[in-house]
ZAKEMI-534853 format. One record per residue (C-alpha): x, y, z; residue number from 1. Coordinates in steps of 0.001 Angstrom, whole numbers, plus 500000, padded with zeros to 6 digits. Layout:
// ZAKEMI-534853
- x/y/z/resi
- X/Y/Z/NUM
...
END
This chain:
// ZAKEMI-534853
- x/y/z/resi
- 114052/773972/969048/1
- 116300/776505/971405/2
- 115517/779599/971761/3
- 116653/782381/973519/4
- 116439/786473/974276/5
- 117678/788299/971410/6
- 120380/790176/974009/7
- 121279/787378/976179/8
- 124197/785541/974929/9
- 123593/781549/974614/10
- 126024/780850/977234/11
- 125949/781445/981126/12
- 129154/783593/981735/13
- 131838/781321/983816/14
- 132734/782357/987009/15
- 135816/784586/988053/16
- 137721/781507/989401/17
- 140130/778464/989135/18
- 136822/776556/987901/19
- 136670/778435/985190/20
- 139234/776361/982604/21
- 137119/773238/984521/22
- 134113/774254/982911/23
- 135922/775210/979801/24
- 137371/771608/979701/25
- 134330/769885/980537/26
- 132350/771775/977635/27
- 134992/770754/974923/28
- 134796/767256/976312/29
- 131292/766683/976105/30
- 131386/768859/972476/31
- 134053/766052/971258/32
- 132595/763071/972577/33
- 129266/764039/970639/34
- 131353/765181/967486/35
- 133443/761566/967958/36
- 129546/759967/967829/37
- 128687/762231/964470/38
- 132512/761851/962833/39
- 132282/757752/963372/40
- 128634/757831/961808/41
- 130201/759700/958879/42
- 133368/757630/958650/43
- 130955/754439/958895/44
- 129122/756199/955937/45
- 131904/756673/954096/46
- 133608/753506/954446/47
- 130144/751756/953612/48
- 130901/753373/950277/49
- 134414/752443/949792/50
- 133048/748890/950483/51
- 129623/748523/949001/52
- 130908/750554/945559/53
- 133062/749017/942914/54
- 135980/751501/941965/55
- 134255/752935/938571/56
- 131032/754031/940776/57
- 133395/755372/943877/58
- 135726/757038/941500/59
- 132748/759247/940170/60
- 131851/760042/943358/61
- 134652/760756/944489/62
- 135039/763194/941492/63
- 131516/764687/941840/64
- 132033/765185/946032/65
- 135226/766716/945519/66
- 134178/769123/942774/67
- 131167/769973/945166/68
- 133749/771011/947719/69
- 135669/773275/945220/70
- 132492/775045/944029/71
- 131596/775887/947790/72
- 135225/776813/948359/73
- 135074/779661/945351/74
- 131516/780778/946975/75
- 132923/781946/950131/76
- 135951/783933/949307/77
- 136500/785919/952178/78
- 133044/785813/953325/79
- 133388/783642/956333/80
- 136576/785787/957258/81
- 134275/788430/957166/82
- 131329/786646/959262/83
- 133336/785912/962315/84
- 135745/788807/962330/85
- 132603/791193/961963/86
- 130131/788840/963788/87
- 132928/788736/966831/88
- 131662/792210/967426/89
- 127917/792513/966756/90
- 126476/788676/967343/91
- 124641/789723/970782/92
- 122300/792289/969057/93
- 119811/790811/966859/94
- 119046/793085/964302/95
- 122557/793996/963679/96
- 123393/790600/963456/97
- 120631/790006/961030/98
- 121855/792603/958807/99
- 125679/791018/959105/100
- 123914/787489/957683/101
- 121820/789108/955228/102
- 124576/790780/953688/103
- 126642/787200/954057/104
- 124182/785182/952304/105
- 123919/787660/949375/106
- 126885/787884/948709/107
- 127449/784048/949179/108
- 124781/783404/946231/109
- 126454/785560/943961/110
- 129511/783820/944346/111
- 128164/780632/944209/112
- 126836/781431/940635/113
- 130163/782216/939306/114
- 131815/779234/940647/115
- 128726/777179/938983/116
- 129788/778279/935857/117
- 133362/777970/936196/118
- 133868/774533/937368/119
- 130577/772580/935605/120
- 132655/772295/932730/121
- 135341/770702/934159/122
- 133418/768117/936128/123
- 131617/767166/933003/124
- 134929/766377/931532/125
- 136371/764456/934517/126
- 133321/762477/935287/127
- 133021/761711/931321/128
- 137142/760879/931284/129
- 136469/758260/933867/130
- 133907/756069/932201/131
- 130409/758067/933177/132
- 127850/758413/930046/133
- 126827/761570/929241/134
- 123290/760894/931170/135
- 124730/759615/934429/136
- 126852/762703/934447/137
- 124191/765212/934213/138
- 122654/763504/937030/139
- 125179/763448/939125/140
- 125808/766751/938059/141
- 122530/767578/939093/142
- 122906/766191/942149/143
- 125823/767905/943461/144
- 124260/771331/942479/145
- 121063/770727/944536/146
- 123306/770127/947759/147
- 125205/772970/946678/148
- 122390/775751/946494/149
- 121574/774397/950052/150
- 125506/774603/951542/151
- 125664/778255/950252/152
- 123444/778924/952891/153
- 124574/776674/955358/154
- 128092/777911/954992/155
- 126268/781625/956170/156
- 123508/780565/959112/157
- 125923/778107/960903/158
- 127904/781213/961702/159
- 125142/782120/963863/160
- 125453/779297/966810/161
- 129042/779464/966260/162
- 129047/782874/967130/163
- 126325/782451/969978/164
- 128449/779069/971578/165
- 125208/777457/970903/166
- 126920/774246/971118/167
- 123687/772375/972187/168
- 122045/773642/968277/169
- 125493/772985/966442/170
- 125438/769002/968001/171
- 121663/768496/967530/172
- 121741/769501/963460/173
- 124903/767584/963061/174
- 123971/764814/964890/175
- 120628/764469/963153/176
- 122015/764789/959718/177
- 124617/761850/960364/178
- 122364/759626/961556/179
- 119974/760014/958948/180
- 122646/759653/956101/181
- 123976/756707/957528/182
- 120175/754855/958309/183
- 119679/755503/954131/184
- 122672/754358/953329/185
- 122102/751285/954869/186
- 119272/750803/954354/187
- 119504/751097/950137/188
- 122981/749233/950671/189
- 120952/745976/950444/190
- 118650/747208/947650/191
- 120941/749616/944847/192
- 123678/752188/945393/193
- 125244/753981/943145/194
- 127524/757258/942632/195
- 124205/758983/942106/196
- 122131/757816/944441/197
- 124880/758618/947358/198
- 125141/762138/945634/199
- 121211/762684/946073/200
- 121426/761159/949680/201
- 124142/764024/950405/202
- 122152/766397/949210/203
- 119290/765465/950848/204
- 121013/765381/953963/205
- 122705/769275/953848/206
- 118278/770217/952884/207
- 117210/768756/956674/208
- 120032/770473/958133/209
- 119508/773273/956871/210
- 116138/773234/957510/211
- 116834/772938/961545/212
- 119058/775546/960910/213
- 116962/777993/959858/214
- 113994/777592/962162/215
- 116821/778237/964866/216
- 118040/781096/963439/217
- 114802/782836/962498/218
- 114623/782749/966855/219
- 118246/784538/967596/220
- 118516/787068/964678/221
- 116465/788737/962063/222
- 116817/787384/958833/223
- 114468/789746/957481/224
- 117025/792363/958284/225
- 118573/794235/955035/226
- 122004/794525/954096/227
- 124572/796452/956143/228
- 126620/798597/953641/229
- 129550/798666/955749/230
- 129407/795070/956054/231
- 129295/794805/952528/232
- 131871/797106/951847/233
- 134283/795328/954595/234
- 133550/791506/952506/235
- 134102/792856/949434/236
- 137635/794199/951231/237
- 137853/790880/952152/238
- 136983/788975/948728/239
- 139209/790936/946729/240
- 142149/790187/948912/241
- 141074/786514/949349/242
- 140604/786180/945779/243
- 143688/785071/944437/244
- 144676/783081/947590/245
- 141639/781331/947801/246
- 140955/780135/944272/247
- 144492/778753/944172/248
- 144062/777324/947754/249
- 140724/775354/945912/250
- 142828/773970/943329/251
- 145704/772758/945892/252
- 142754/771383/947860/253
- 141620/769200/944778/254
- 145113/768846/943019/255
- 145474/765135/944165/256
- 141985/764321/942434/257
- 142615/766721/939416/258
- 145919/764677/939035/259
- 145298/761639/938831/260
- 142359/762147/936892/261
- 143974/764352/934030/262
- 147288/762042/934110/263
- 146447/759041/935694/264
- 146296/755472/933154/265
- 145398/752950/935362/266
- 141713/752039/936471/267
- 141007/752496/939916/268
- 143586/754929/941055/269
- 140998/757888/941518/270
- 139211/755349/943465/271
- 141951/755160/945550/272
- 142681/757904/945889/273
- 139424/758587/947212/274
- 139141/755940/949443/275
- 142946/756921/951363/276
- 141024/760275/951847/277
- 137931/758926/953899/278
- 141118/757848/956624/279
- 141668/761525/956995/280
- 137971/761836/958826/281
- 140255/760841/961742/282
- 141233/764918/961902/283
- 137471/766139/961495/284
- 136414/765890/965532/285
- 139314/768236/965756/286
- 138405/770303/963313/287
- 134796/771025/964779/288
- 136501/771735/967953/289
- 138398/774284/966248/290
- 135847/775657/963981/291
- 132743/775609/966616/292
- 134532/776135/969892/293
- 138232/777564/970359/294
- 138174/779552/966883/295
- 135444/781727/967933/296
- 136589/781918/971605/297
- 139488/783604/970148/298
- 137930/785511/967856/299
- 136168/787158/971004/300
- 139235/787275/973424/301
- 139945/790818/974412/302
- 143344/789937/976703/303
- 146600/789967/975155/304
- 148200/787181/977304/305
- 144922/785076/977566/306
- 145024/785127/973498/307
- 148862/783754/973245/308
- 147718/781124/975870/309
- 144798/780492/973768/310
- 146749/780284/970591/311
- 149572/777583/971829/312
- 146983/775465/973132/313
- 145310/775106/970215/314
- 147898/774963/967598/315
- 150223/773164/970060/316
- 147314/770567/970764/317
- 146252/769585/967186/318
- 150447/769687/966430/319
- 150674/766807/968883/320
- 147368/765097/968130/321
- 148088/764827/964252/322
- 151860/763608/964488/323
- 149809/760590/967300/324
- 148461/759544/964422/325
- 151072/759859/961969/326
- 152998/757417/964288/327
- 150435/755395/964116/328
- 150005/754955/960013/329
- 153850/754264/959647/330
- 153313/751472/962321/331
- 150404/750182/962085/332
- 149554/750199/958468/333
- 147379/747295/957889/334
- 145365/748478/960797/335
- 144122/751433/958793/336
- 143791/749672/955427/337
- 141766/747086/956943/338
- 138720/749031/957551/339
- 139421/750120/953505/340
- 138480/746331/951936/341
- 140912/744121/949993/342
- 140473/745804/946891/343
- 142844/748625/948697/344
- 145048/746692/951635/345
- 148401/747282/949350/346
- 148292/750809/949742/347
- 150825/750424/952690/348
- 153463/753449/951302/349
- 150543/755754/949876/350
- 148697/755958/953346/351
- 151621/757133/955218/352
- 152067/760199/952124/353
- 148472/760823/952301/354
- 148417/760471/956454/355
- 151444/762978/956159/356
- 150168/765256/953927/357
- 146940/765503/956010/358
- 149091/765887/959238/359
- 150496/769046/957745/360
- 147628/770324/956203/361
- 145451/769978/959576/362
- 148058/771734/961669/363
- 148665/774497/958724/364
- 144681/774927/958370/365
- 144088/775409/962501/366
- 146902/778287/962578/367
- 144481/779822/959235/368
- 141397/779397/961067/369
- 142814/781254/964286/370
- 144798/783933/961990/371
- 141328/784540/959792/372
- 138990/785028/963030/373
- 141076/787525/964279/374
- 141681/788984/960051/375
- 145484/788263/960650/376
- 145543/787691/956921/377
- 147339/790330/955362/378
- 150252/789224/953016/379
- 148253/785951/952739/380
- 148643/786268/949028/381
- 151928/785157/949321/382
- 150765/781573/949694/383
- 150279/781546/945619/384
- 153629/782206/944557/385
- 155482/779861/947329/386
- 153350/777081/946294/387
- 153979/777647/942700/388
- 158015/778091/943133/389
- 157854/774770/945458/390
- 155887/772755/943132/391
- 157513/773950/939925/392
- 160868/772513/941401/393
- 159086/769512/942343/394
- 157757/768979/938591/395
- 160788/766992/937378/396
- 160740/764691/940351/397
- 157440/763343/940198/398
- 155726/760844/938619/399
- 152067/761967/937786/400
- 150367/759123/936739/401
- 150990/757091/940045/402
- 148748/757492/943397/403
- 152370/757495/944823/404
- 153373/760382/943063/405
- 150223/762736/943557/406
- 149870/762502/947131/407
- 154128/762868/947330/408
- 153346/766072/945874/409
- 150483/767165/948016/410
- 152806/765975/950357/411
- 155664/768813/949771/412
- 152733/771250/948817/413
- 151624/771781/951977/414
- 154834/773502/953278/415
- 154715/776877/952573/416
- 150737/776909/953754/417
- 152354/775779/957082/418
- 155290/778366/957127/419
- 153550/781564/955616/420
- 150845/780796/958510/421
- 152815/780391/961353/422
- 154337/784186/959568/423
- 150911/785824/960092/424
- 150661/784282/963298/425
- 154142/785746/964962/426
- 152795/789552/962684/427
- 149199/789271/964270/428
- 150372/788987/967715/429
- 152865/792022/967207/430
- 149833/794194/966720/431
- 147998/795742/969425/432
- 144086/794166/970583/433
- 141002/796730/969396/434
- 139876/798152/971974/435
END
């Protein structure tokens, strides 16, 4: 366990010289080669999965883990803006900080419970549409909900090293969580797997880590601190103008599943879908950089032309990054599908839509991350009705019931998330720092 005085901040200040973007390089490079080590643990995971499940059992876990993520999506409606714009400010003083979490996790849980009762429904129906009896839905129905009371918290407390550049803490609970999914999985891959038992091995998994993540944060901050009514007040700002953005943004997130599901005729193409999906991993190393590392960085950065350095480096480095490995899906195909199994190596034209749509959605969420940290987000309601009008005039072009025609249409969606953020980008930097 770290530990640390409640004023000092987690990391040793850099020194006023050319070394300093040294040092700055050579934490991100130690950061990604640990998050490359976690990433290929959970892509191994994953892909054990793909493998070891036929396509009725992945295809209702593929259902029940994406329905998971859309719950915990409509639990954090503007919180996590919230968290780091706020926590930006007050994360070296440990009371206030306290109070900042407290309030967080609050009103996390009440959002959570709404988003419970919203979406159960509509998982029973999709797991029960795709073959699951009304038994092995409710228990992987149960399942899903017992990770999710646990990520509702998570989603609040890792905020804390974020904030702190505890990098060391963020690694350790990541790294430990990987490992000991993928050692289960293993292992019970040569006894029984199932949908349900990788559901309760998920949730299992989010309970340790957030378990380490609590002892470390009952060290840095006081979670026994009450809510802050001007914290409150400023999430609740933030909900209600998230609100319509981000329950739409859920749906888009899930639209490929929720397609193919509701329209789809032919067995196995949920599976599929799923199983294209696990290839996008390839863009989660850089999204913990950009989560744990350069968001909050410029969420603290006080300097007007240190921040527009900051910003093209990051947006201009995942850019380049996720159009690499476009090229490399449109020419090396079989490459990726091999590590998929024979039951998917002729999905040759729907990995490069997926890989594409995935490529824009990466780049489109990394300018959102950077605009939210900094609350660059007014006007970000206008995401809902460009969506719409784009995929209302894509309606008559595409074929529904095909993997081939969802993920052409998550394909297309993703361009006005792209272009509206880039928007609030060029307005946020118009405006002048806080002092």
């Amino acid at each position: 366990m770290i530990s640390s005085s409640p004023a000092a901040p987690a990391v040793t200040p850099l020194p006023p010289s050319d070394g300093r973007g040294f040092l700055l390089a050579r934490r991100v490079g130690h950061f990604a080669s640990i998050q490359m080590l976690v990433q290929l643990m959970g892509f191994a995971a994953g892909i054990l999965l793909v493998r070891r499940l036929d396509q009725h059992e992945y295809a209702l876990f593929t259902i029940a883990n994406t329905m998971q993520g859309a719950i915990n999506v409509l639990a954090d409606i503007g919180i996590s803006i919230g968290l780091v714009s706020i926590g930006g400010r007050v994360w070296q003083d440990r009371n206030r900080f306290g109070e900042l979490v407290s309030t967080g996790l609050k009103l996390r849980r009440k959002l959570g419970a709404t988003a419970v009762l919203t979406v159960t429904p509509l998982l029973y129906l999709m797991l029960v549409k795709n073959g699951a009896s009304v038994f092995y839905a409710a228990i992987l129905i149960t399942a899903i909900l017992a990770g999710l009371c646990v990520q509702l918290s998570l989603g609040v407390l890792d905020v804390i090293p974020r904030l702190r550049s505890d990098i060391r803490q963020i690694q350790r609970i990541d790294l430990t969580g990987s490992a000991v999914r993928l050692a289960i999985l293993v292992g019970l891959s040569f006894i029984f797997l199932n949908a349900g038992v990788a559901a309760v091995i998920g949730s299992g998994t989010l309970l340790l880590q957030y378990l380490m993540l609590r002892r470390y944060a009952r060290d840095v901050i006081d979670l026994r601190a009450e809510e802050n009514a001007d914290d409150r007040r400023a999430m609740i700002g933030f909900i209600r103008n998230q609100a319509p953005n981000a329950i739409f943004f859920c749906l888009q997130g899930q639209i490929t599943i929720l397609l193919i599901t509701i329209f789809g005729h032919r067995a196995g193409a949920v599976a599929e879908v799923g199983a294209l999906g696990r290839l996008a991993m390839i863009f989660a190393v850089l999204g913990n950089l950009i989560t744990n590392i350069f968001a909050p960085a410029f969420a603290r950065c006080k300097e007007t032309r240190k921040l527009g350095c900051l910003y093209a480096g990051i947006a201009g480095g995942v850019a380049s990054f996720s159009l690499l490995v476009f090229s490399a899906a449109a020419f090396l195909p079989n490459e990726f599908l091999f590590v998929l199994g024979n039951r998917y190596s002729h999905l040759q034209r729907e990995l490069l839509l997926m890989v594409g749509g995935a490529t824009l959605n990466m780049i489109a969420s990394t300018i959102w991350t950077l605009n939210a940290s900094r609350a660059w987000i007014v006007g970000s309601w206008l995401y809902v009705p460009l969506t719409l009008g784009t995929q209302l005039l894509l309606i008559p072009f595409i074929d529904f019931s095909t993997v081939t025609g969802v993920l052409t249409f998550n394909l297309f969606s993703a361009f006005p998330s792209l272009l509206l953020n880039i928007g609030l980008s060029y307005r946020g930097f118009r405006q002048p720092l806080p002092a």
